[in-house]
N, C-alpha and C positions, 0 to 999 in steps of 0.2 A: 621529494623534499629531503634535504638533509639531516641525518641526525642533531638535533638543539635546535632547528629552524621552525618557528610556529610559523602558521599562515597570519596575514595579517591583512585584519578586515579596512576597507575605508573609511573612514570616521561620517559618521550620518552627523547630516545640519546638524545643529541645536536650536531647539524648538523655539519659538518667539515667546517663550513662557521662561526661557533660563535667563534673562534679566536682562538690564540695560548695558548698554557698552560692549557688549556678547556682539560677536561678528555672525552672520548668518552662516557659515559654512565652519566648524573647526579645520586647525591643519591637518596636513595628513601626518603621520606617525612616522619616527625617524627610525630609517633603516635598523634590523635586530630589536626593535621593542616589542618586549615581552606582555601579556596579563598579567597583572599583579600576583592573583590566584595561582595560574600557574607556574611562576618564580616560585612562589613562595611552597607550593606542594612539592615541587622539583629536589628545593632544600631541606625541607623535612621541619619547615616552620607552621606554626598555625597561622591564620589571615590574623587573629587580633592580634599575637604576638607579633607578629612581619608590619603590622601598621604602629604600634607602639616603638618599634625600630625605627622606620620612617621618622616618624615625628621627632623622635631623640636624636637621629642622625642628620636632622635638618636637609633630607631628602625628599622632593615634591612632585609624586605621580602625576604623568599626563591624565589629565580626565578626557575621557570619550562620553558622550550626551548616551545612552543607550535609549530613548526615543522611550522609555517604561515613563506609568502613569504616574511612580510617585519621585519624578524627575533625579533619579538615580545615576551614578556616572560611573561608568568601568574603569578601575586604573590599571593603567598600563605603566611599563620601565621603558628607560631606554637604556641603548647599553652603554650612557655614561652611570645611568644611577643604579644600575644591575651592579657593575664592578663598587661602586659608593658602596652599596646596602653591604657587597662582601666582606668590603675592609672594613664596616662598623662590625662585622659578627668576629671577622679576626680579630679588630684591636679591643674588643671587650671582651672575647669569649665568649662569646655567645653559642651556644650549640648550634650546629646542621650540618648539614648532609652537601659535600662537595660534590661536584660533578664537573663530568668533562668538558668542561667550557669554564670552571673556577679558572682565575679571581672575575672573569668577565670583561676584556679590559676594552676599553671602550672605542669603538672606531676612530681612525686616527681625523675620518672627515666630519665626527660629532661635534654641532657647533656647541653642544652644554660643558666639551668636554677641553674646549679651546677656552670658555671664561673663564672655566676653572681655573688653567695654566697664567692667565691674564694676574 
């Protein structure tokens, strides 16, 4: 495995308890996405501080079902919203920690990163 390349698990069903309208099978996870967690330890952010980012920066983690009892979801980036989260930290100032793969910029065949341009 390359240096910056996480292994990336299959996303498990979502259980017939995570509600209506829910497809039995989540998608799979777009090439380069990250765990949230370890984005944000990478950058030198806390998880509450990296999730109060999110929300300000109108960035929306893929949820993966984690199959836990109290129907809890992992969030993951993809690397449209990996390179997003950078440019909220540079265009605010926000402190972290760059790293060799900064700004992140997102695969040219990410489709979140074509509506963007739309």
């Amino acid at each position: 495995m390359e240096s910056g390349e996480y292994p990336v698990p299959a996303p498990a069903p979502l259980s017939p308890q995570a509600g209506p309208g829910l497809e039995e099978e989540a998608e799979p996870l777009p090439p380069g996405s990250v765990k949230l967690t370890v984005f944000l330890r990478e950058h030198g952010v806390a998880t509450t501080t990296g999730l109060d980012h999110l929300v300000k920066a109108g960035i929306s983690p893929i949820l993966l079902d984690r199959r836990a009892r109290d129907h809890s979801r992992e969030r993951w980036l993809s690397p449209h919203a990996q390179w997003r989260l950078v440019l909220y930290w540079q265009r605010e100032s926000k402190p972290f920690t760059s790293c060799g793969e900064c700004p992140h910029e997102p695969l040219s065949n990410d489709p979140a990163a074509q509506e963007s341009e739309e």
